[in-house]
C-alpha positions in Angstrom: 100.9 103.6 166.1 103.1 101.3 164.0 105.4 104.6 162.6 104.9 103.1 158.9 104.8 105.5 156.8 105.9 106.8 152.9 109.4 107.5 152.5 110.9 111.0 153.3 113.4 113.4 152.2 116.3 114.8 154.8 117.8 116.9 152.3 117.2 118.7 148.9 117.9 116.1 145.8 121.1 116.9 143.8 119.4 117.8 141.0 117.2 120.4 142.2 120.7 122.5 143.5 121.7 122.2 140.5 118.8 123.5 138.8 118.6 126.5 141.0 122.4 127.1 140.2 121.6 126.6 136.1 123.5 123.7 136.2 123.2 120.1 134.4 123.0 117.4 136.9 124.4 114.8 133.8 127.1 117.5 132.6 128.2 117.8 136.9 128.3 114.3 137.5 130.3 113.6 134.1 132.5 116.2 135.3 133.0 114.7 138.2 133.8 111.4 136.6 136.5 112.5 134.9 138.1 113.9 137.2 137.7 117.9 136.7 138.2 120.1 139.7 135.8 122.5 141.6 138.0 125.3 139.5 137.6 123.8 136.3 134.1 123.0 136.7 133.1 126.9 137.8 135.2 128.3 135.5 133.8 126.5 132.5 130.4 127.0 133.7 130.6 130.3 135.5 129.5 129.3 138.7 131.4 130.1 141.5 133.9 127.8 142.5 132.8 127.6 146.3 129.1 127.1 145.1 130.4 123.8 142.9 131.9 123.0 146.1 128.9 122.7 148.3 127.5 120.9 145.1 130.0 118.3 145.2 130.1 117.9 148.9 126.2 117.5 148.8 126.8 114.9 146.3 129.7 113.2 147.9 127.7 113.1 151.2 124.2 112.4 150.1 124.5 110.8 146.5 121.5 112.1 144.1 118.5 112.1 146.3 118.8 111.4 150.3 115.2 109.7 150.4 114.9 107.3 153.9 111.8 104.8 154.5 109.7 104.3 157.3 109.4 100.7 157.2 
């Protein structure tokens, strides 16, 4: 067995967190951009600020999408 196979996920994509929280994954990573902190962010957006955390980690960690090949 050669272990080729399609690419995989190890983690959820950025955008679907985001989606589950009601959040924009252009408006979060526009925020990010400039600069805002995790306050700002939840407060604007009503999300708690520990939540935009993980969200930020996640997408300081593991970019957009964490997709790995088999090749």
């Amino acid at each position: 067995m050669s272990g080729l196979g399609p690419p995989w996920s190890i983690q959820p994509s950025l955008q679907l967190m985001l989606e589950e929280a009601g959040l924009e994954i252009d408006t979060f990573l526009d925020d990010i951009r400039k600069g805002k902190t995790d306050d700002e962010i939840a407060q604007q957006t009503g999300v708690s600020r520990e939540v935009i955390s993980n969200l930020r980690e996640h997408f300081e960690k593991y970019g957009i999408d964490s997709v790995m090949g088999q090749d």
